[in-house]
C-alpha positions in Angstrom: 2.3 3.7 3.5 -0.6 3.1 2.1 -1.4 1.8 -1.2 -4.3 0.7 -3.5 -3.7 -3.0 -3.0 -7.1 -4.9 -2.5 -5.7 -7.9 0.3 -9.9 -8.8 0.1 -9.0 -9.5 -3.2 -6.1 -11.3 -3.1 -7.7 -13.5 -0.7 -10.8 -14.2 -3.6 -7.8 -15.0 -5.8 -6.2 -17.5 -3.9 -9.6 -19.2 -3.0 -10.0 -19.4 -6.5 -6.4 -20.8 -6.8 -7.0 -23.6 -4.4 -10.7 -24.3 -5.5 -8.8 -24.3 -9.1 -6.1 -26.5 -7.9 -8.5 -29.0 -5.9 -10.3 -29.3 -9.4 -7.2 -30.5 -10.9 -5.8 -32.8 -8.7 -9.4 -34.5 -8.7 -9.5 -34.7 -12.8 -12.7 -32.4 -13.1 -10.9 -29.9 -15.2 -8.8 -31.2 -18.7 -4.9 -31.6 -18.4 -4.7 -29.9 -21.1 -6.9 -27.0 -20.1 -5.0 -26.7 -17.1 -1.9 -26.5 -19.1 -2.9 -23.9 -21.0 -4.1 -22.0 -18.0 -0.7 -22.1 -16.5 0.8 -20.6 -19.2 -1.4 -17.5 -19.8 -0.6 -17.2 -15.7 3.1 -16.8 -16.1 4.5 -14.0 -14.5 0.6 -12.6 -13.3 1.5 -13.2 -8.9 4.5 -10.9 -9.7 2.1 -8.3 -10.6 0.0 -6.1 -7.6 -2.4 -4.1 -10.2 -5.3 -6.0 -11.7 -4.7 -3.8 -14.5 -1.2 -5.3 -15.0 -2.6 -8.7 -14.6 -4.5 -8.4 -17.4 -2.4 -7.5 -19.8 0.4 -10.0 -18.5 -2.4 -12.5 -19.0 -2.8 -11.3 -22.7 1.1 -10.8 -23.3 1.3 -15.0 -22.4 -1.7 -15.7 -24.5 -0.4 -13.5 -28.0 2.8 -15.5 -27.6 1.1 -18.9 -27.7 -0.7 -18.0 -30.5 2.6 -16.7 -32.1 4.3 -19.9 -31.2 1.0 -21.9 -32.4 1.3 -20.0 -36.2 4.9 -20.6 -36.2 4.7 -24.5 -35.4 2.4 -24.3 -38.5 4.2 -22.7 -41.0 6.9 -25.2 -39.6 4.8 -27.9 -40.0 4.1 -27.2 -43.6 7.7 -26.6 -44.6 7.9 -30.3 -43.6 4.9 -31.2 -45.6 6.6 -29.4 -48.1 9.9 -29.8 -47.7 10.3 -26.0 -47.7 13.5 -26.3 -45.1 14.3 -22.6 -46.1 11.5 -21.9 -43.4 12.8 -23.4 -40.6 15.5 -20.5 -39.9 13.0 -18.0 -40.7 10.1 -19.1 -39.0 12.6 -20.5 -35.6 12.9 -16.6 -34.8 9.8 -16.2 -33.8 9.5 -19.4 -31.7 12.8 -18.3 -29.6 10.7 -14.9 -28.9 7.9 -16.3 -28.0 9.6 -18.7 -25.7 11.5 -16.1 -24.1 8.7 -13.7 -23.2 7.1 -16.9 -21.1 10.4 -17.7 -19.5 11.0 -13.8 -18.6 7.5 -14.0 -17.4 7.9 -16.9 -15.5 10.7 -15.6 -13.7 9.1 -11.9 -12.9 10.7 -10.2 -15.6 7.4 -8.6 -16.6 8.2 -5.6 -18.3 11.7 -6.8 -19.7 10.0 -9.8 -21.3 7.4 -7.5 -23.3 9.6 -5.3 -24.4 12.3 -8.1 -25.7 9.7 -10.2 -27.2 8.3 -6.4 -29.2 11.8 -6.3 -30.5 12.9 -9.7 -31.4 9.1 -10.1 -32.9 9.3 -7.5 -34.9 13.1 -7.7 -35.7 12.3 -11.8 -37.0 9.3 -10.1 -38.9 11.7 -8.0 -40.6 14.4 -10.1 -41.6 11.8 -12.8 -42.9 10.2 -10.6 -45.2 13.5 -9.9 -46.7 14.6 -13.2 -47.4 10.9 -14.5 -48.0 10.7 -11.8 -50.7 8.0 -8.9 -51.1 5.2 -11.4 -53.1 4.5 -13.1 -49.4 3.1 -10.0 -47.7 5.2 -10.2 -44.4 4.8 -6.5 -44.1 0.9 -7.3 -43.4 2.3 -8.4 -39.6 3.4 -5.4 -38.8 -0.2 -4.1 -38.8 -0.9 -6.7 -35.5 2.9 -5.6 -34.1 1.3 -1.9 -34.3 -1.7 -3.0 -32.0 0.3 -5.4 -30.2 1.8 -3.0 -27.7 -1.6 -1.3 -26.1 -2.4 -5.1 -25.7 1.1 -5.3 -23.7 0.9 -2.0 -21.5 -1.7 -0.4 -19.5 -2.4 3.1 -20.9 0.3 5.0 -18.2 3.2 2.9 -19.3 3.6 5.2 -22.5 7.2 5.0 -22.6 6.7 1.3 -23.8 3.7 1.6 -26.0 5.8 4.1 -27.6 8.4 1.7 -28.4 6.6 -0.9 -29.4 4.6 1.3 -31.8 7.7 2.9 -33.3 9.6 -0.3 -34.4 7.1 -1.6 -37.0 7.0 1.6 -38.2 10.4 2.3 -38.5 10.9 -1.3 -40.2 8.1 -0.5 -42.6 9.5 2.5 -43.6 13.3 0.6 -43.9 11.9 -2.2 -46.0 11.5 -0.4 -49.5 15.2 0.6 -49.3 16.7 -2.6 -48.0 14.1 -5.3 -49.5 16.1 -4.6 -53.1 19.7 -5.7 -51.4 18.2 -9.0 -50.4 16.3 -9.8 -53.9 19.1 -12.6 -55.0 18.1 -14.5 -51.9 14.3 -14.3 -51.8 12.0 -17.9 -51.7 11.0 -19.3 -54.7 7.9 -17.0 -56.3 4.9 -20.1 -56.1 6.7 -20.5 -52.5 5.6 -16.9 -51.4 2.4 -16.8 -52.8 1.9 -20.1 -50.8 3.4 -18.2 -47.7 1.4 -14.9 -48.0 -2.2 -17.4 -48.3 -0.9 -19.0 -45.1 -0.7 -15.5 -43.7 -4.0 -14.1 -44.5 -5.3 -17.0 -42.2 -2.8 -16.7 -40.0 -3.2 -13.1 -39.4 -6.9 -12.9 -39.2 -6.9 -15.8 -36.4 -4.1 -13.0 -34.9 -6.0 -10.4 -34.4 -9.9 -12.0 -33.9 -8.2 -14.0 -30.9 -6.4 -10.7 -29.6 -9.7 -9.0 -30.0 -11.3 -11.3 -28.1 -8.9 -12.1 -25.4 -8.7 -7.9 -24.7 -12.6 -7.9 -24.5 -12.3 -10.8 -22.5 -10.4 -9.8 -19.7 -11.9 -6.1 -19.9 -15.0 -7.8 -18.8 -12.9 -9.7 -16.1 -11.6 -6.7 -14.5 -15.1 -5.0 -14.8 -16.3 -8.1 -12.8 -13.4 -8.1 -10.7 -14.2 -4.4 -9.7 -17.7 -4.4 -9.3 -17.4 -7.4 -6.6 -14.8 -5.0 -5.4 -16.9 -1.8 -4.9 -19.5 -4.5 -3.1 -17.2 -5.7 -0.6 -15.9 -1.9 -0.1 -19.4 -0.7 0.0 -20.1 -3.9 2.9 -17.0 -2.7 4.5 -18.2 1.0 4.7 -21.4 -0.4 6.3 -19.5 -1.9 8.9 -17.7 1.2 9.7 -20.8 2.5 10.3 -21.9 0.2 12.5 -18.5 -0.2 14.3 -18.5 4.0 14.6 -22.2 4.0 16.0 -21.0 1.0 18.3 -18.0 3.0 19.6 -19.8 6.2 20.2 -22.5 4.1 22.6 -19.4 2.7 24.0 -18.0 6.2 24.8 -21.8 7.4 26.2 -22.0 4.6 28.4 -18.7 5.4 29.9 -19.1 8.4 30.3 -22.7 8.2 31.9 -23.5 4.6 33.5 -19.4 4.0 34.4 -18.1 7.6 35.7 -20.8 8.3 37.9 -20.7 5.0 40.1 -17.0 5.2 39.9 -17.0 9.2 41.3 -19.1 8.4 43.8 -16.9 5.6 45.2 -14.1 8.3 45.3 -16.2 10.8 47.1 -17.6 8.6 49.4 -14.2 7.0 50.2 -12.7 10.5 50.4 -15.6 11.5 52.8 -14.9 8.7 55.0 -10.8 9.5 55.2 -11.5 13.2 55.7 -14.6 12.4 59.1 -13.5 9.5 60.2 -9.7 8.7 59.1 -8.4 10.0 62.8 -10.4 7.2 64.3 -9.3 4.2 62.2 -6.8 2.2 62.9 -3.7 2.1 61.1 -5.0 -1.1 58.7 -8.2 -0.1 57.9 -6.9 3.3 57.3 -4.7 1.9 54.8 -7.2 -0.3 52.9 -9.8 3.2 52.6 -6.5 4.9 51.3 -5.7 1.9 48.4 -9.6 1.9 47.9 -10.0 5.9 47.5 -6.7 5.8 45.2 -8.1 2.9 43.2 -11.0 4.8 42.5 -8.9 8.2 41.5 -7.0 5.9 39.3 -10.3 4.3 37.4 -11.6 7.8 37.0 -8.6 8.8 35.2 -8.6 5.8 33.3 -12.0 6.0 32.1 -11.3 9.8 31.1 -8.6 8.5 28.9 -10.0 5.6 27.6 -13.5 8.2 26.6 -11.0 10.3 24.8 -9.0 8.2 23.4 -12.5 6.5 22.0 -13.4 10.6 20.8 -10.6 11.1 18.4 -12.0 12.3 15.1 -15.5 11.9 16.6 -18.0 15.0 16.8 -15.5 17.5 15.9 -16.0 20.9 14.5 -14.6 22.0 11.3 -10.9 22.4 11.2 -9.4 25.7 11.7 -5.7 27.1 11.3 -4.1 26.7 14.7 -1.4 28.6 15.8 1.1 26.1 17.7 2.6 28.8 19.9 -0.5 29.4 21.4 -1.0 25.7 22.3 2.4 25.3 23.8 1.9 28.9 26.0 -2.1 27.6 27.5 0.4 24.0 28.6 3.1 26.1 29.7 0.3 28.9 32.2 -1.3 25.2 33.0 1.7 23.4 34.3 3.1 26.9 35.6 3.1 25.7 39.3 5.0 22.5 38.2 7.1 24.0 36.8 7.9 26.4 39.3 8.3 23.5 41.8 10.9 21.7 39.9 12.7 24.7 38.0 11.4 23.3 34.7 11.9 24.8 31.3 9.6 25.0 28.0 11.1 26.2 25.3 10.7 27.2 21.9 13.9 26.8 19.7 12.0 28.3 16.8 8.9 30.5 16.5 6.1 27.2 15.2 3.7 27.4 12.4 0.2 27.9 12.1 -0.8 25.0 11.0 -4.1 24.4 8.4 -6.7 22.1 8.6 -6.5 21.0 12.8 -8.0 21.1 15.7 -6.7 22.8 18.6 -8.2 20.8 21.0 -6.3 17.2 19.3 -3.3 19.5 19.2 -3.0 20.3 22.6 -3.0 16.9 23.5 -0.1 16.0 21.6 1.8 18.6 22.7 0.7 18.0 26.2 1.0 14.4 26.8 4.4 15.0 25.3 5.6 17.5 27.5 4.2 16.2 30.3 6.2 12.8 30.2 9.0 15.0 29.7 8.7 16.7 33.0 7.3 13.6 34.8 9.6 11.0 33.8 12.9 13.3 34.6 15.4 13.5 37.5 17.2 16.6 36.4 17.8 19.1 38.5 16.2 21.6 35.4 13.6 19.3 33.8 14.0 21.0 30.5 12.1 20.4 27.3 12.8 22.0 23.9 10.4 22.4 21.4 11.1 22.6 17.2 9.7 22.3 13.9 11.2 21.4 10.4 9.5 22.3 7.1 9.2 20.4 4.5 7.5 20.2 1.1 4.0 18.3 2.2 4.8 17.9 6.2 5.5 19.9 9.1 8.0 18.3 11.4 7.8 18.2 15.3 10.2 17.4 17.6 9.5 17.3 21.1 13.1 16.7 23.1 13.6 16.4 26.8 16.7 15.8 29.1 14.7 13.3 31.0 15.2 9.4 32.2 14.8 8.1 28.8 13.1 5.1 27.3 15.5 1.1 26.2 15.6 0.7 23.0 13.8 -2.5 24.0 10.0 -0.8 24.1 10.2 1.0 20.8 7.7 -1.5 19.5 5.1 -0.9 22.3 5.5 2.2 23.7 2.5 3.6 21.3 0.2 0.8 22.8 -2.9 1.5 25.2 -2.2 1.1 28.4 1.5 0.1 28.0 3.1 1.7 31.0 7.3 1.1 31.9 7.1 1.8 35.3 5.1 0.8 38.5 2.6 3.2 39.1 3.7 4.0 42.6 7.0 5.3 40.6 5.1 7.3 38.3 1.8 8.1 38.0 -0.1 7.9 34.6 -2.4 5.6 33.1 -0.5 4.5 30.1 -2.7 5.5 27.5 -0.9 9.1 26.6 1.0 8.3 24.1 -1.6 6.1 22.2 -3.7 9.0 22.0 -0.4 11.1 20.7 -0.4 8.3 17.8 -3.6 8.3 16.9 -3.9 12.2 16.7 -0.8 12.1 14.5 -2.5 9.2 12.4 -5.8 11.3 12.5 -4.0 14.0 10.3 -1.8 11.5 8.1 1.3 11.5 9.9 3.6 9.6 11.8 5.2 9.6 15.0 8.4 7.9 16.8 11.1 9.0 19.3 15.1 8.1 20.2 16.0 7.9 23.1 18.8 6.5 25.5 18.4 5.4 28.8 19.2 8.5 31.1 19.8 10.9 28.0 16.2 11.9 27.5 14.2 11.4 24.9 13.3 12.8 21.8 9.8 12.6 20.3 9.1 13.9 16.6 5.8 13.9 14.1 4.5 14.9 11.1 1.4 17.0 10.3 0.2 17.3 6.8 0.1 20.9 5.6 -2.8 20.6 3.5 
């Protein structure tokens, strides 16, 4: 069903992609910038929400700056020949790298949550083995922010997490950090270490800073162009409504008179001088006067077809039963002629919120084609409603020809008709007007059937 998915915007997006990817390919934008663009972009076309783009973008960019801080501290135990580091600081690197594989791969969640715990699991050993003098608990501060950087607001489950394990290794640390004293770096060595980290951390959390205030002002953007193009759309509407209702008065006015008069005048001529006309020109005025019939209908259902939702009154509860006993006194001579059957399996609803009017149509075009399109010798038609928790349930069942398998894709279409109208008579536009009703309320409508087993038709109607 429906969803909040902007496609206006996805289209924006890829025009930017291409536009991006032209720039590239004609060297107006840096190799390396381009690079670097392509990894904050991991895993962000797996992701529907702009929301979640955002902080995908900022989960990519946080582990390139981790990597970056890690590649320097490596760099200087090389300078220094500190190799002690290397195991220590090579943690971090493999976490890092896996969040932008996971990423890459459309792991989105999985990678965030892995990267939280080996992150803040290397954190932890490192301080241990560095010793207490370099201040490795400091990073557990950042790992405490890191998480609302991670997760939109509604994932709390995974804030949670990630804002439990720095705390939980905090509070561990005093009891374990005695256990590992024997191994700890050299004293000078730590010190060194926790300088390296004051820097270090400060560039942390001034670049996460920025990059969340960043991209808060990109979605902002990103919205507002949004609301313009939904408040251009809503113009349109407008227009296309106001467009739609001329339509329907100049049917209605300039179309069905011209077209009634043809029938009349036609019907005039059949009824004073059809005696006197021979056989062939007897036959065109009868095709001619037909035609004409035929058009009127048409135009009726095309007008209300074009009237759905239009010019309505307020909605009202409607009892169903009422609707189904007006069709059934209607079609009583029908019915009568053919030993048909209506029938009520189960007392229906009143339903909230409709209109009678659009109701009876349903219900009308419904039973209709059951009784038109049967050769039974009791056309009969049975009536029933499910409940369930937001949707009433129609079914609409008769014992009539029945529909292939073959139409179920079309059958809902204007003017789709099965069957040659000197077969049946109809215009083809019933049971489009029976979906769009349904629509009109939020439901949804479809039938099985099997060719000469009936048919059964069933919808939904919201209850509220």
């Amino acid at each position: 069903m429906a969803n909040d998915y902007n496609s206006t915007a996805d289209f924006n997006l890829i025009d930017k992609a291409v536009e991006y990817e032209q720039k590239v390919h004609n060297n107006e934008i840096n190799p390396f910038t381009a690079i670097y663009r392509s990894l904050v972009n991991l895993g962000a076309n797996f992701v529907i929400e702009r929301s979640d783009r955002k902080h995908v973008r900022i989960s990519n960019f946080i582990a390139l700056i981790y990597f970056a801080g890690s590649v320097l501290y490596l760099s200087f135990g090389i300078i220094w020949e500190k190799w002690e580091w290397f195991g220590i600081i090579s943690g971090l690197s493999i976490s890092c790298i896996l969040l932008l594989v996971l990423n890459a791969i459309g792991k989105i969640d999985l990678s965030r949550v892995l990267f939280m715990v080996f992150m803040n699991s290397t954190l932890f050993v490192s301080a241990l083995y560095i010793g207490p003098h370099a201040q490795g608990l400091n990073y557990f501060i950042i790992s405490v922010v890191i998480p609302f950087l991670f997760f939109d607001v509604k994932k709390v489950g995974y804030i949670t997490i990630g804002v439990v394990l720095p705390l939980l290794f905090i509070y561990a640390y005093e009891f374990v950090e005695p256990s590992f004293a024997s191994s700890n770096f050299l004293i000078d060595d730590q010190i060194l270490m926790a300088r390296m980290g004051v820097i270090l951390q400060f560039m942390l959390m001034l670049l996460a800073v920025y990059q969340f205030v960043f991209y808060n002002r990109k979605a902002e953007k990103e919205l507002e162009s949004s609301n313009a193009q939904m408040m251009l759309q809503t113009s349109e509407l407008k227009r296309s409504n106001s467009d739609l209702e001329q339509f329907a008065y100049i049917i209605s006015h300039d179309l069905k008179a011209p077209v009634r008069n043809i029938s009349s005048f036609m019907g005039l001529l059949l009824s004073k001088h059809g005696s006197t006309m021979n056989p062939e020109a007897k036959e065109f005025v009868d095709y001619s006067h037909l035609g004409a019939k035929r058009l009127e209908r048409l135009i009726d259902d095309v007008l209300a077809y074009c009237r759905i939702g239009t010019n309505l009154p307020k909605p009202i509860p409607v009892n169903l039963n009422d609707v189904i006993n007006t069709i059934r006194f209607e079609l009583r001579d029908k019915l009568t002629a053919t030993g048909g059957q209506i029938n009520i399996n189960r007392e229906l609803p009143v339903v909230n919120n409709v209109h009678s009017s659009l109701m009876y149509h349903v219900f009308q075009n419904l039973i209709g084609n059951g009784l038109k399109f049967n050769k039974n010798e009791v056309p009969t038609i049975n009536i029933s409603c499910t409940n369930s928790l937001n949707f009433y349930t129609f079914t609409v069942a008769d014992n009539g020809i029945g529909i292939s398998k073959e139409y179920s894709a079309t059958i809902f279409q204007m003017f789709k008709r099965l069957h040659n109208e000197n077969e049946y008579d109809g215009t083809g536009i019933g049971l489009a007007i029976c979906k769009k009703i349904v629509e009109y309320y939020h439901g949804e409508v479809w039938f099985e059937s099997e060719d000469g087993k009936g048919t059964t038709f069933h919808f939904t109607v919201r209850k509220f």
